[in-house]
mmJSON file of the N, C-alpha and C atoms, coordinates in Angstrom:
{"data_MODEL":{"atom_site":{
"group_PDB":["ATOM","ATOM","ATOM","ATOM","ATOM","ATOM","ATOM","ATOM","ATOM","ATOM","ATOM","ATOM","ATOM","ATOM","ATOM","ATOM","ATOM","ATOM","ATOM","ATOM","ATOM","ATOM","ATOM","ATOM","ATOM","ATOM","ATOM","ATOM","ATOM","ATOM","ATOM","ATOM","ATOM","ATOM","ATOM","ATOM","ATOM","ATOM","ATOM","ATOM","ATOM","ATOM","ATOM","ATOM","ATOM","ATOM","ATOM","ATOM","ATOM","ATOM","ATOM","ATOM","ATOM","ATOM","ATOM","ATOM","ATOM","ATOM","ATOM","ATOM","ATOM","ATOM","ATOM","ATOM","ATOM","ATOM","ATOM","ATOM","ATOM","ATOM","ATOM","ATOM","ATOM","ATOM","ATOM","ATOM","ATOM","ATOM","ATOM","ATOM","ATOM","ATOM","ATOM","ATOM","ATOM","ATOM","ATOM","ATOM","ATOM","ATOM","ATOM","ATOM","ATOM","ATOM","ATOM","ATOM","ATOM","ATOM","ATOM","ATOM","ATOM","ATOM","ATOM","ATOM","ATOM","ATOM","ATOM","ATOM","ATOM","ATOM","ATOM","ATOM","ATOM","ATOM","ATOM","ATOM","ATOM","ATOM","ATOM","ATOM","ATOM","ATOM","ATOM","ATOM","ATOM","ATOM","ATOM","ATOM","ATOM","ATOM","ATOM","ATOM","ATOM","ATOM","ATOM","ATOM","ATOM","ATOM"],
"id":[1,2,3,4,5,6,7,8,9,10,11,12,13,14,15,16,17,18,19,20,21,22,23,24,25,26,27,28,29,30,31,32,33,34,35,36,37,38,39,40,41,42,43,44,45,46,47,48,49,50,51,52,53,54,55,56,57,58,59,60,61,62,63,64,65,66,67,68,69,70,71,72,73,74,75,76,77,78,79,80,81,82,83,84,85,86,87,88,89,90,91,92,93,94,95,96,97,98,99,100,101,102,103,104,105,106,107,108,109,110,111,112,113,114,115,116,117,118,119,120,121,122,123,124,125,126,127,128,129,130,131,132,133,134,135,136,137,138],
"type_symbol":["N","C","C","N","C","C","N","C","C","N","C","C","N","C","C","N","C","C","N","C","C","N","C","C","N","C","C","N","C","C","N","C","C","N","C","C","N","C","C","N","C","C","N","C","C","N","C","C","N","C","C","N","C","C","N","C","C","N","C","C","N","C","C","N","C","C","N","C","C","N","C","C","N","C","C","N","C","C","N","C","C","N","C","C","N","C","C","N","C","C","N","C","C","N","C","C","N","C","C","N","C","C","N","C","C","N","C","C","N","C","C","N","C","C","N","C","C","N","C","C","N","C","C","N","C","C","N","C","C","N","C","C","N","C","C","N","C","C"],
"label_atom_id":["N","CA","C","N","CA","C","N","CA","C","N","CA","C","N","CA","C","N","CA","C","N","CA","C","N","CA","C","N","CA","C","N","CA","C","N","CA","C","N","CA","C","N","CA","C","N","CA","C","N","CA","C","N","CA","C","N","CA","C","N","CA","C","N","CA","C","N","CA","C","N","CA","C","N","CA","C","N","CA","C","N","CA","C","N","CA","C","N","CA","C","N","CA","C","N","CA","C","N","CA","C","N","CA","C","N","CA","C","N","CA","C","N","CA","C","N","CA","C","N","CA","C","N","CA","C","N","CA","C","N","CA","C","N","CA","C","N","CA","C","N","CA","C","N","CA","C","N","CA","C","N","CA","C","N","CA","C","N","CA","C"],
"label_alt_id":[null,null,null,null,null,null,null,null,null,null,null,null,null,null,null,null,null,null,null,null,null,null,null,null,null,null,null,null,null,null,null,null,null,null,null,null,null,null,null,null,null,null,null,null,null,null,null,null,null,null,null,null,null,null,null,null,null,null,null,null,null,null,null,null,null,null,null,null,null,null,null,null,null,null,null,null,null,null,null,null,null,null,null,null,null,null,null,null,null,null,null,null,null,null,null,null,null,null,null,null,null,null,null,null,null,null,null,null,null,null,null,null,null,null,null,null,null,null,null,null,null,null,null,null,null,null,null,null,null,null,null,null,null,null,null,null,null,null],
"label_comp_id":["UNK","UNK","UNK","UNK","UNK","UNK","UNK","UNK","UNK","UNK","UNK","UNK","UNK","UNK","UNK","UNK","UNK","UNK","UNK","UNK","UNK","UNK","UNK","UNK","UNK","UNK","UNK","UNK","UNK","UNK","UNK","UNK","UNK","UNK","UNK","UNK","UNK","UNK","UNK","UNK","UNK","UNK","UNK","UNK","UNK","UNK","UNK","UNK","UNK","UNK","UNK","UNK","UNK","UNK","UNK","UNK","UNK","UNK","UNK","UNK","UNK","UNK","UNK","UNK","UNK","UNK","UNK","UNK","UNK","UNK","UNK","UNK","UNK","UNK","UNK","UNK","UNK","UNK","UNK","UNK","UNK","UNK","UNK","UNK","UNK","UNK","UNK","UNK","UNK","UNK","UNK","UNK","UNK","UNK","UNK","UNK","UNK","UNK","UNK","UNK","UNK","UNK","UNK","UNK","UNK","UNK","UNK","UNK","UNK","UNK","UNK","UNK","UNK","UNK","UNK","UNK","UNK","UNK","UNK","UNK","UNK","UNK","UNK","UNK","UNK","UNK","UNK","UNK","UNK","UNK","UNK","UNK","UNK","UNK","UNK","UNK","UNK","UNK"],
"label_asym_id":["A","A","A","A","A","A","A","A","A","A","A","A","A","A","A","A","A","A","A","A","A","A","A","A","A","A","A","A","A","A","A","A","A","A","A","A","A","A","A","A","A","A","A","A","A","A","A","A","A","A","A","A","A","A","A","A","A","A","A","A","A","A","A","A","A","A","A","A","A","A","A","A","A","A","A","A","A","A","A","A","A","A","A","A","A","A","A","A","A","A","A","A","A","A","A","A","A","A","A","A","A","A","A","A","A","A","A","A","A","A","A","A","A","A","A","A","A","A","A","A","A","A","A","A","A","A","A","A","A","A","A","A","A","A","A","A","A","A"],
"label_entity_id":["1","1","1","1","1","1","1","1","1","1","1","1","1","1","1","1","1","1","1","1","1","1","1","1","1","1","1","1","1","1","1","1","1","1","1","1","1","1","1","1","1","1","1","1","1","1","1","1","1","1","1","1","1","1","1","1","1","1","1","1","1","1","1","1","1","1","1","1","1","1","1","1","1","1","1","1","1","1","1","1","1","1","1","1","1","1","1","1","1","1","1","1","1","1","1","1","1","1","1","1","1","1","1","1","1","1","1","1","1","1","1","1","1","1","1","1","1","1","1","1","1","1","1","1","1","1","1","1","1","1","1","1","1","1","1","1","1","1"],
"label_seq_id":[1,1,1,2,2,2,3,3,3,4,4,4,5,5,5,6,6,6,7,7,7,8,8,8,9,9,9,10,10,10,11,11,11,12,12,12,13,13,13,14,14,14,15,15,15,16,16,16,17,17,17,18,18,18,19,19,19,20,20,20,21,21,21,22,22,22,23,23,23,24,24,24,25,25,25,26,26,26,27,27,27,28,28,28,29,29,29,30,30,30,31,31,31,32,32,32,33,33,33,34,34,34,35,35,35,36,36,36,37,37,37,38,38,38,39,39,39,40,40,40,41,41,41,42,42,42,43,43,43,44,44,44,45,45,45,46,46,46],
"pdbx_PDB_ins_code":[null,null,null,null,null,null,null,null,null,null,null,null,null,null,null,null,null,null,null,null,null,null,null,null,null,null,null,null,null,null,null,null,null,null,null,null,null,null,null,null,null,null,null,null,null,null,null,null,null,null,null,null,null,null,null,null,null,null,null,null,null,null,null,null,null,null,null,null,null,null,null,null,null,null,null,null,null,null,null,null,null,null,null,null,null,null,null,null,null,null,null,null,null,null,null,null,null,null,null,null,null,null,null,null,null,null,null,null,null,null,null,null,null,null,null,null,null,null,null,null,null,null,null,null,null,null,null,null,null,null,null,null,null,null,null,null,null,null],
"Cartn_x":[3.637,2.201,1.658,2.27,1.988,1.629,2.874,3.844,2.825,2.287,1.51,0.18,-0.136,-1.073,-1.644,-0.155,-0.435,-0.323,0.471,0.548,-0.937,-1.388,-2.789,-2.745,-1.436,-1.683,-2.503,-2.898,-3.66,-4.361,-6.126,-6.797,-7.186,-6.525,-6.464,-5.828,-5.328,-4.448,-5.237,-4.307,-4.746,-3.482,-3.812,-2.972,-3.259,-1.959,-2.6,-1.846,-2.828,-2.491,-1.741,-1.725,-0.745,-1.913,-1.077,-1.195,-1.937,-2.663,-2.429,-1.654,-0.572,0.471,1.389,1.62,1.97,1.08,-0.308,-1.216,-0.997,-1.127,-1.008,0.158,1.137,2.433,2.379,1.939,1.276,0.237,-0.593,-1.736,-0.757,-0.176,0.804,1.454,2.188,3.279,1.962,1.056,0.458,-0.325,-0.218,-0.728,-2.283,-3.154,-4.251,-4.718,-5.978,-6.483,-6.026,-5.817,-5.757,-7.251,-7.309,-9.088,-9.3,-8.448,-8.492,-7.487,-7.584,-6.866,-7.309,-6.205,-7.477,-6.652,-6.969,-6.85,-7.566,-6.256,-6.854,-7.769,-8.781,-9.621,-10.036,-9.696,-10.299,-10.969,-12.411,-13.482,-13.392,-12.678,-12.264,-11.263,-10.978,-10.032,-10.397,-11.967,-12.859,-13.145],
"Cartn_y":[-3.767,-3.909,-2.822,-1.955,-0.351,-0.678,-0.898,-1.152,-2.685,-3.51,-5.037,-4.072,-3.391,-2.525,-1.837,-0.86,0.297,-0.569,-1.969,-2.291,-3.109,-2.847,-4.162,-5.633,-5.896,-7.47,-7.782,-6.814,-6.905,-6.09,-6.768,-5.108,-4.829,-5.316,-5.288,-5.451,-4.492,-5.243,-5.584,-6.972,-7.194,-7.937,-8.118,-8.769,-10.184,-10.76,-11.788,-11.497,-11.923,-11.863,-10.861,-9.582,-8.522,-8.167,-7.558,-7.184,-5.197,-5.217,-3.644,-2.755,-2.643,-1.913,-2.374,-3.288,-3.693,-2.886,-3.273,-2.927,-1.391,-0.76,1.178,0.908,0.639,0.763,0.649,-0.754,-0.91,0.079,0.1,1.006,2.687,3.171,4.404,4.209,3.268,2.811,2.738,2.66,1.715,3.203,3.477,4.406,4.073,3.222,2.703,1.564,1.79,1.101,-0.559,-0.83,-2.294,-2.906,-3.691,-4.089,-4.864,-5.909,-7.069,-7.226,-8.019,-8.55,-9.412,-10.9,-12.467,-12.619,-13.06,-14.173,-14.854,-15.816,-17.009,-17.038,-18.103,-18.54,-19.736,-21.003,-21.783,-22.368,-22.56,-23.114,-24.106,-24.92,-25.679,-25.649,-24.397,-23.82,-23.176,-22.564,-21.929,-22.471],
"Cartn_z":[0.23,0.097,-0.821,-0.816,-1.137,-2.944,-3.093,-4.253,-5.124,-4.806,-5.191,-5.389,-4.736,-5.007,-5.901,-6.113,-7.084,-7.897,-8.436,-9.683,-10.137,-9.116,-9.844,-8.879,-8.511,-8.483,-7.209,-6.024,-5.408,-5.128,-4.686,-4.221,-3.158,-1.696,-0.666,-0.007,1.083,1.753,3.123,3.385,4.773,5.793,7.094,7.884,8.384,9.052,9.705,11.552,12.011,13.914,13.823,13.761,13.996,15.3,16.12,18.048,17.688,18.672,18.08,17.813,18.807,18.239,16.847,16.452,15.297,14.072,14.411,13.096,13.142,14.198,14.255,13.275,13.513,12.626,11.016,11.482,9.672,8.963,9.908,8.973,8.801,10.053,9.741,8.566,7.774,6.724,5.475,5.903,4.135,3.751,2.207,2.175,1.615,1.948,1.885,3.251,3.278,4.582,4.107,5.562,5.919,5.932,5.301,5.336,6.145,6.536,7.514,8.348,9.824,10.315,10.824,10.131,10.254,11.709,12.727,14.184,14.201,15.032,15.262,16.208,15.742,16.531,16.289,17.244,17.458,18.571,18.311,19.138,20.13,20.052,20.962,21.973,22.045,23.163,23.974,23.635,24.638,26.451],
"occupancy":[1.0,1.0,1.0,1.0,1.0,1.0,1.0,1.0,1.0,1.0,1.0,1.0,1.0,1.0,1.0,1.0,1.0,1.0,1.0,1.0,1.0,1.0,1.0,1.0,1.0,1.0,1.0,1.0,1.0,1.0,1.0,1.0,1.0,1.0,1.0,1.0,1.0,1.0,1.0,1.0,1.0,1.0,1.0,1.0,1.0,1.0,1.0,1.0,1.0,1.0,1.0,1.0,1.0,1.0,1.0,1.0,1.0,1.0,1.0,1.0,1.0,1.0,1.0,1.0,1.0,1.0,1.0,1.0,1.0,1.0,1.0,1.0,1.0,1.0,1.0,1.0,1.0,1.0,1.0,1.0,1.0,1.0,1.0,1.0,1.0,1.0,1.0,1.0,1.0,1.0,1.0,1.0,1.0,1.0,1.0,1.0,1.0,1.0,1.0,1.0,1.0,1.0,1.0,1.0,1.0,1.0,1.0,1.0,1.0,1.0,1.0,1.0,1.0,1.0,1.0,1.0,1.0,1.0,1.0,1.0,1.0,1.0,1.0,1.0,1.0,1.0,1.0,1.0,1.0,1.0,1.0,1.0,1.0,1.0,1.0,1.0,1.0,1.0],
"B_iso_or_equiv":[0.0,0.0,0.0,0.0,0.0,0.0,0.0,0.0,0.0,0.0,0.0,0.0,0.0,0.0,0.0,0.0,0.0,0.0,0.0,0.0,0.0,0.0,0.0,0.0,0.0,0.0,0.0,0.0,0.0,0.0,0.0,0.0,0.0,0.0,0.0,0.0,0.0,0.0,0.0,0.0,0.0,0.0,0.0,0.0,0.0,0.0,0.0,0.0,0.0,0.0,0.0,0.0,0.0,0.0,0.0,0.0,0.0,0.0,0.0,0.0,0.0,0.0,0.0,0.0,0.0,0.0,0.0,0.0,0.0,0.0,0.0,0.0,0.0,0.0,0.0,0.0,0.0,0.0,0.0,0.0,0.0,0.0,0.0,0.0,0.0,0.0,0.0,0.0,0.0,0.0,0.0,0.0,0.0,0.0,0.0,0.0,0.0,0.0,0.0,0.0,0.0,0.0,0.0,0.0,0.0,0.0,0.0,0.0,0.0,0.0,0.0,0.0,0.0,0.0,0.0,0.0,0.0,0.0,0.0,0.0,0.0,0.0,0.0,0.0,0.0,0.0,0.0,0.0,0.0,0.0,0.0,0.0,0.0,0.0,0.0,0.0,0.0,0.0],
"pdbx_formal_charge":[null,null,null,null,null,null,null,null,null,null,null,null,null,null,null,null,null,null,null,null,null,null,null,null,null,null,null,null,null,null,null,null,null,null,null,null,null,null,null,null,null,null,null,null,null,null,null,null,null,null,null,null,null,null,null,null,null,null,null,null,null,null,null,null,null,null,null,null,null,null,null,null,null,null,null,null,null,null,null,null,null,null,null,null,null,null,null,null,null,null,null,null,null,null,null,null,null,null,null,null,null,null,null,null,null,null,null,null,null,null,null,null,null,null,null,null,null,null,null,null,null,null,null,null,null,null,null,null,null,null,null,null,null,null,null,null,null,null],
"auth_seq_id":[1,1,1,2,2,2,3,3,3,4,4,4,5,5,5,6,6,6,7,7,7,8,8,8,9,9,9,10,10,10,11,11,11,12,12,12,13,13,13,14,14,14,15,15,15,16,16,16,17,17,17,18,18,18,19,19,19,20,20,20,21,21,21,22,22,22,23,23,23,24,24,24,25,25,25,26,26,26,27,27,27,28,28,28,29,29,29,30,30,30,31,31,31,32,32,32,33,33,33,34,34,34,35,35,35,36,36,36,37,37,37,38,38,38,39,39,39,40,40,40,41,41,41,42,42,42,43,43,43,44,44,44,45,45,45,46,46,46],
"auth_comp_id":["UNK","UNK","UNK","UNK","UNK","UNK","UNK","UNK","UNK","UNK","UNK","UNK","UNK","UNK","UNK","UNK","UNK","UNK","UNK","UNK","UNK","UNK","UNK","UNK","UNK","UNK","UNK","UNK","UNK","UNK","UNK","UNK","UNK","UNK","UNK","UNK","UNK","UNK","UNK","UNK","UNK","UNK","UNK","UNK","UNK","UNK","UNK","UNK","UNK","UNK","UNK","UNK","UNK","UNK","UNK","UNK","UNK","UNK","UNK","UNK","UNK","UNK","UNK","UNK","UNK","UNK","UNK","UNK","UNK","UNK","UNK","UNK","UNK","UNK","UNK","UNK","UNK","UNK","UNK","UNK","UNK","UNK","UNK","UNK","UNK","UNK","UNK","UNK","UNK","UNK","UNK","UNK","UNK","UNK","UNK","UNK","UNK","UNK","UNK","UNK","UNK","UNK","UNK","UNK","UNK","UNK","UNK","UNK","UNK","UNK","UNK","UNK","UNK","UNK","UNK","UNK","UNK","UNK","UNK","UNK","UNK","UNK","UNK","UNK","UNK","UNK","UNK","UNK","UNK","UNK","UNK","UNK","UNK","UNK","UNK","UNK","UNK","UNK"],
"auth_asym_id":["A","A","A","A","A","A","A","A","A","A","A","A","A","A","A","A","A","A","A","A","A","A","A","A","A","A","A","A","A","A","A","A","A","A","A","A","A","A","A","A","A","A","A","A","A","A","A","A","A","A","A","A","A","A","A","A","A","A","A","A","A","A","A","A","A","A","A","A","A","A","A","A","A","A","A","A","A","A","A","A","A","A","A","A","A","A","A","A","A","A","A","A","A","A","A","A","A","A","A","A","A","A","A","A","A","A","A","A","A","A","A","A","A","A","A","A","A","A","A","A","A","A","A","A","A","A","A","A","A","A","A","A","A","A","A","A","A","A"],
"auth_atom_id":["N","CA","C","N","CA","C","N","CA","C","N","CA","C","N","CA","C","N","CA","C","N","CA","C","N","CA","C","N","CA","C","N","CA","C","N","CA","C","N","CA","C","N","CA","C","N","CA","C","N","CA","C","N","CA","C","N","CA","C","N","CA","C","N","CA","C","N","CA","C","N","CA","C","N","CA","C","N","CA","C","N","CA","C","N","CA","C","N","CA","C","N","CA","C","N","CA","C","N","CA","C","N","CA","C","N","CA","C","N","CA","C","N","CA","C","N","CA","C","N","CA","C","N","CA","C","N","CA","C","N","CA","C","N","CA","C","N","CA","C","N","CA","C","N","CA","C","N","CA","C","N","CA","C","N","CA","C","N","CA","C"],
"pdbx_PDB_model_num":[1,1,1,1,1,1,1,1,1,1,1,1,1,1,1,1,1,1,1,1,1,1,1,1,1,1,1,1,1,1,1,1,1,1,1,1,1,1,1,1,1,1,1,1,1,1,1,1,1,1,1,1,1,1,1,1,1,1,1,1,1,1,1,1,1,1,1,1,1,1,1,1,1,1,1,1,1,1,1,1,1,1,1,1,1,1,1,1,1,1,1,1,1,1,1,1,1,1,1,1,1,1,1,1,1,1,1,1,1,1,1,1,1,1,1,1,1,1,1,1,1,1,1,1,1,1,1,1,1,1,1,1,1,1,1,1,1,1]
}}}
């Protein structure tokens, strides 16, 4: 992620459904903030 970064090809990083302890890990490893973490949510499961 680090690395897609520094080169330009992205300007954010983000996650998908990572648990909290997962994301601590990730955000510990990335040397720039995680901007997102998308979950699921759908409305009709409420």
């Amino acid at each position: 992620m680090n690395d897609l970064q520094a080169t330009g090809e992205v300007r954010h990083i983000g996650v998908s459904n990572f648990s909290v302890d997962r994301l601590e890990t990730a955000r510990d490893a990335s040397e720039t903030p995680i901007v997102t973490n998308h979950i699921e949510y759908n409305p009709s499961t409420d």
